[in-house]
KOLPATI-305968 format. One record per residue (C-alpha): x, y, z. Coordinates in pm, whole numbers, plus 50000, padded with zeros to 5 digits. Layout:
BEGIN
+-------+-------+-------+
|    c1 |    c2 |    c3 |
+-------+-------+-------+
|     X |     Y |     Z |
...
+-------+-------+-------+
This chain:
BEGIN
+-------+-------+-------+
|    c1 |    c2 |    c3 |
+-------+-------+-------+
| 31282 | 84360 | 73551 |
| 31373 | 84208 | 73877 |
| 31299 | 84512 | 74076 |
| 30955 | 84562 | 73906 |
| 30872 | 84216 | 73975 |
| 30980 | 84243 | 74369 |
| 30733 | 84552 | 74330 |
| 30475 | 84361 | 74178 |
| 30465 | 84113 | 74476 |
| 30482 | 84362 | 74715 |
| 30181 | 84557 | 74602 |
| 30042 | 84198 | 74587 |
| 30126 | 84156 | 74964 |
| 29970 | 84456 | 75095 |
| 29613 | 84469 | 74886 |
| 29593 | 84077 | 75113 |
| 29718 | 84189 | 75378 |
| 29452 | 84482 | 75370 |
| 29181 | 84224 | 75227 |
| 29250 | 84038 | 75571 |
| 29277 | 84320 | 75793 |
| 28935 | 84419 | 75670 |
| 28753 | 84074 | 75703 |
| 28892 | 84050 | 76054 |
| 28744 | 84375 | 76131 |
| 28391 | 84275 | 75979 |
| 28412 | 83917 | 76207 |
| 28467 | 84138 | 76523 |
| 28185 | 84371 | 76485 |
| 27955 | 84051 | 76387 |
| 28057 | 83852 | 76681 |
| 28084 | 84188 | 76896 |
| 27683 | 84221 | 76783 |
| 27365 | 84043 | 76953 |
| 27233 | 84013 | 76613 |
| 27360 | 83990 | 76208 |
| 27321 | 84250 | 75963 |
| 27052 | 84079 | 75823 |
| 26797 | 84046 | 76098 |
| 26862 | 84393 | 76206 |
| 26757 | 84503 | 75859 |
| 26494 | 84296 | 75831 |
| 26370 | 84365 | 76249 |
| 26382 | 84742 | 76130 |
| 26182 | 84773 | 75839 |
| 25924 | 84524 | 76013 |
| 25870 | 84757 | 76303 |
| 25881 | 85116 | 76116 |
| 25604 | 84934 | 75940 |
| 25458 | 84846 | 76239 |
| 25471 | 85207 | 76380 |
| 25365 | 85339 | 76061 |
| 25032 | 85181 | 76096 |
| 24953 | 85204 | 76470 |
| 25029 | 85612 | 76397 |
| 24733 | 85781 | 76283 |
| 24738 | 86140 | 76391 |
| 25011 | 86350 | 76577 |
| 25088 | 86737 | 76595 |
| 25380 | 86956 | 76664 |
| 25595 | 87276 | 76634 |
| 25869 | 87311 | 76436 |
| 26147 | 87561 | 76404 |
| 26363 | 87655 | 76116 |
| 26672 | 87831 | 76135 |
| 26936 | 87916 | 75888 |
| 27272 | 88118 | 75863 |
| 27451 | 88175 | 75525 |
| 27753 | 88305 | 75543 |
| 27916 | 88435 | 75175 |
| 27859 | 88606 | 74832 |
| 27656 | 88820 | 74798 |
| 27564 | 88916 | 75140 |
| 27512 | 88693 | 75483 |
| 27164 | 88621 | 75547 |
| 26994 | 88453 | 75888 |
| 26654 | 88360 | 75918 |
| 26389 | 88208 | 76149 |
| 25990 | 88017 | 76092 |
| 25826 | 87912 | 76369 |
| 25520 | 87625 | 76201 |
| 25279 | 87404 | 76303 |
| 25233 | 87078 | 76199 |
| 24932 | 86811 | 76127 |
| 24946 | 86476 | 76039 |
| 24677 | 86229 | 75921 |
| 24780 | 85904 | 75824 |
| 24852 | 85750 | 75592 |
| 25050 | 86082 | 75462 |
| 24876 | 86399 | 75471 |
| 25075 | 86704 | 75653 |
| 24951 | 87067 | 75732 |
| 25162 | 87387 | 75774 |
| 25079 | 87657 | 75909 |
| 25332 | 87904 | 75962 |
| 25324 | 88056 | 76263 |
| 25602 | 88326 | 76291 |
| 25871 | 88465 | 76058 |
| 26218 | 88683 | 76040 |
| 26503 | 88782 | 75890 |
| 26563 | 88742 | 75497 |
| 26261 | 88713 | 75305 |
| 26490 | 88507 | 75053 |
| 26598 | 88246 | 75305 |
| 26210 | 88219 | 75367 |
| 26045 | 88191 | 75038 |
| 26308 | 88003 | 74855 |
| 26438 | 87757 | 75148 |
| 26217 | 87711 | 75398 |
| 25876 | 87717 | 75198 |
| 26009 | 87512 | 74960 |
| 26137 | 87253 | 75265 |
| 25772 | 87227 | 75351 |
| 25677 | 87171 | 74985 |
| 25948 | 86902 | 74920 |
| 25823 | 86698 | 75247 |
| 25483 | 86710 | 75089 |
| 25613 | 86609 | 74794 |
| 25764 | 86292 | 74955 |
| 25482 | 86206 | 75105 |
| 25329 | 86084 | 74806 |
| 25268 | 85711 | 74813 |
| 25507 | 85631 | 74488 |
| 25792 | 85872 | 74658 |
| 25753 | 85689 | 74981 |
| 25763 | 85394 | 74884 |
| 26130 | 85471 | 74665 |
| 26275 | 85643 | 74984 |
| 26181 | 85385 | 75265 |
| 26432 | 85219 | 75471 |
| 26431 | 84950 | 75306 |
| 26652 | 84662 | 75102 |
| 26480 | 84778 | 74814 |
| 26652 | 85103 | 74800 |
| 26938 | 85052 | 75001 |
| 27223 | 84825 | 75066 |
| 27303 | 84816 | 75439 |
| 27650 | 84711 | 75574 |
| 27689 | 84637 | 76000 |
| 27935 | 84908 | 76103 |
| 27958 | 84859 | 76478 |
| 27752 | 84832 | 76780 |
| 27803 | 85028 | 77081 |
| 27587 | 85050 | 77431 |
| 27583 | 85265 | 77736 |
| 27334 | 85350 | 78002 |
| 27084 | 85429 | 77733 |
| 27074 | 85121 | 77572 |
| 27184 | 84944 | 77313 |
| 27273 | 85089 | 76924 |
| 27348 | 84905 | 76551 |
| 27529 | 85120 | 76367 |
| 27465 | 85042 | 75991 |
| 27658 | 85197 | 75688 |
| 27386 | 85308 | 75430 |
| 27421 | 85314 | 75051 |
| 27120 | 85422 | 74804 |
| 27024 | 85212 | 74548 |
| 26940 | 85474 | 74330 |
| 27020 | 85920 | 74287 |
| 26722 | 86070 | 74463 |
| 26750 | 86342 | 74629 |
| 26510 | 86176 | 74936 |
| 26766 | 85922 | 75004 |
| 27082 | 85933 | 75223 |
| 27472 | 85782 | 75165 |
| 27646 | 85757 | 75539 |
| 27536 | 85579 | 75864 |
| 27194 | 85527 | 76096 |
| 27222 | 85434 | 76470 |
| 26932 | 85185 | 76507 |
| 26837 | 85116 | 76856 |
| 26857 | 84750 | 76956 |
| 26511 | 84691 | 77141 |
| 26250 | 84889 | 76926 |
| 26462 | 84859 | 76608 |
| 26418 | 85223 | 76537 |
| 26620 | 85507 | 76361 |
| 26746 | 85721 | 76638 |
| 27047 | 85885 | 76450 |
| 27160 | 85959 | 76082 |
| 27410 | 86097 | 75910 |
| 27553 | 86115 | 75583 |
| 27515 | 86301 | 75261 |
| 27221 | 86332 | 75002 |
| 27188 | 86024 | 74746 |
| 27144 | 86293 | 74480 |
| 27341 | 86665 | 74483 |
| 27036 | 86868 | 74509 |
| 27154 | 87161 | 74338 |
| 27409 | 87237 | 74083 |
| 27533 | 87540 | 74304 |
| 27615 | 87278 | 74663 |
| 27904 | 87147 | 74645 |
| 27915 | 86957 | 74943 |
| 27627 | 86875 | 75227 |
| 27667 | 86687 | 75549 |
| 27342 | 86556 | 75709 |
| 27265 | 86471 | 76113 |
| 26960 | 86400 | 76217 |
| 26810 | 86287 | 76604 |
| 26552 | 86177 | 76693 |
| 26336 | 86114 | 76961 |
| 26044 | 85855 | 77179 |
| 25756 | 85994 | 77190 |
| 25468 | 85757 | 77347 |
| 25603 | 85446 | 77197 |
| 25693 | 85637 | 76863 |
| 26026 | 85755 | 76735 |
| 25954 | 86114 | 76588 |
| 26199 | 86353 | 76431 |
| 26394 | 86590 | 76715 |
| 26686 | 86718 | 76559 |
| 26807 | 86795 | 76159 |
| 27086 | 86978 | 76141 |
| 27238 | 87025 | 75784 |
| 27546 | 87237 | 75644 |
| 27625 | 87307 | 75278 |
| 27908 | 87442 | 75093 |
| 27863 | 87625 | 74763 |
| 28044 | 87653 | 74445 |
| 28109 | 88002 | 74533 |
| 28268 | 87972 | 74859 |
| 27975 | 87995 | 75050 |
| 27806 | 87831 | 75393 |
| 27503 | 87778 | 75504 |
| 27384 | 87635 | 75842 |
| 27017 | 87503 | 75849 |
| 26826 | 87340 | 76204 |
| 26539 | 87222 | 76236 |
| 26412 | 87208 | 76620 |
| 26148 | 86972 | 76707 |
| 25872 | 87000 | 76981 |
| 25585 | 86996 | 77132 |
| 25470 | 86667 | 77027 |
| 25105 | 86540 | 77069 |
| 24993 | 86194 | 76980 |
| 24601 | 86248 | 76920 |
| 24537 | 85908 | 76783 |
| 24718 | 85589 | 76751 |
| 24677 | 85177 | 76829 |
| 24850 | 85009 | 77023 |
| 25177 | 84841 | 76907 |
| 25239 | 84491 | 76843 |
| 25383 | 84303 | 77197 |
| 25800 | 84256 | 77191 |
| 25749 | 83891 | 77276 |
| 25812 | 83718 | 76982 |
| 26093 | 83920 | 76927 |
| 26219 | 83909 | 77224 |
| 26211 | 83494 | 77224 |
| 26378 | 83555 | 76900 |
| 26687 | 83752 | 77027 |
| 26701 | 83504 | 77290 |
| 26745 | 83170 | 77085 |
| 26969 | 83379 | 76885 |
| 27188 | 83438 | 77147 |
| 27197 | 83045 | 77240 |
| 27272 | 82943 | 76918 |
| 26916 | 82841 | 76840 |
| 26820 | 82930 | 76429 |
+-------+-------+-------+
């Protein structure tokens, strides 16, 4: 009995002693940030609105590639497609090149271009926004270099949808903007995956943070991989307004930083 008790307390020890470690950690990356969690959130989801509505038309090339390596056979792949988009959610494909397996085509990459219309629906976006109604953010870390500053926030979906992401987003410090993600799906998208990892990049273009890079890799049930990229480019911004002036949020940051709520 005496040994289980001396047990007992030492489990008891090191669960606080973890506890502690932990909230130590979480008080240096707040005090090692300009801002808290909270504003970042809330600066983030004000300016992707922001963008959102000075955005009105853009175009662009995109290329999909894909390598599956496994049962039955490997397969590779390539689409070369155009892209149109009207705001406040209308996109139009046109494909402009394609090789390799017909499969990969007609059951991956056509039905990519189907599922991003499919988002694009006001009720969908609206459930998948970046937002605090559909996910719970935690403030990872912040790191800088000669680029800038970056948040790094831990992301956690409210809800299983397939649209959503579990795993972290870089968000850059002046324009509040996504420039990195990655993660996992919210919601297995197929009985047959067994695993996915996510990384996306993105990129400026004329005051607006488009998508650059996706690069995703799945493992299925049967043993199988398969490497899909998207490549980005080409961008052209054919009508937008101008965005909202930093200034208030830049006097914000500033009183923040002396204290000043």
């Amino acid at each position: 009995m005496a040994a289980l008790f001396f047990l007992l307390v030492h489990a008891f020890l090191v669960l606080q002693s973890s506890a502690q470690e932990q909230l130590a950690d979480e008080a240096a990356v707040s005090a090692k940030a300009p801002l808290p969690m909270e504003e970042v959130v809330r600066n983030l989801q004000q300016k992707n609105a922001e963008r959102a509505a000075a955005l009105e038309e853009f175009a662009g090339t995109r290329i999909y590639r894909m390598q599956y390596r496994g049962i039955p056979s490997d397969h590779d792949a390539e689409m070369v497609v155009s892209m149109t988009f009207h705001a406040p959610a209308a996109k139009q494909f046109s494909v402009l090149s394609q090789t390799g397996s017909k499969f990969i085509v007609e059951h991956v990459f056509m039905k990519l271009l189907e599922g991003e219309q499919e988002a694009a629906s006001d009720e969908n976006r609206r459930r998948t926004a970046l937002s605090t109604d559909n996910y719970d953010f935690a403030l990872a870390g912040y790191e800088s270099d000669a680029d800038g500053g970056r948040y790094i926030l831990d992301l956690l979906p409210k809800t299983k949808n397939k649209f959503l992401y579990r795993g972290k987003i870089w968000v850059d410090d002046k324009d509040f903007a996504v420039v990195r993600i990655e993660g996992e799906p919210g919601k297995n998208p197929s009985f047959w995956i067994k695993k996915t990892e996510i990384a996306h990049r993105y990129e400026k273009v004329n005051g607006f943070w488009l998508p650059a890079e996706n690069h995703t890799e799945s493992v299925t049930r049967l043993g199988g991989r398969a490497i899909l990229s998207i490549e980005y480019k080409d961008y052209r911004i054919t009508r937008s307004y101008p965005l909202p002036v930093e200034n208030a949020l830049d006097d914000h940051r500033s009183a923040h930083a002396l204290g000043i709520r």
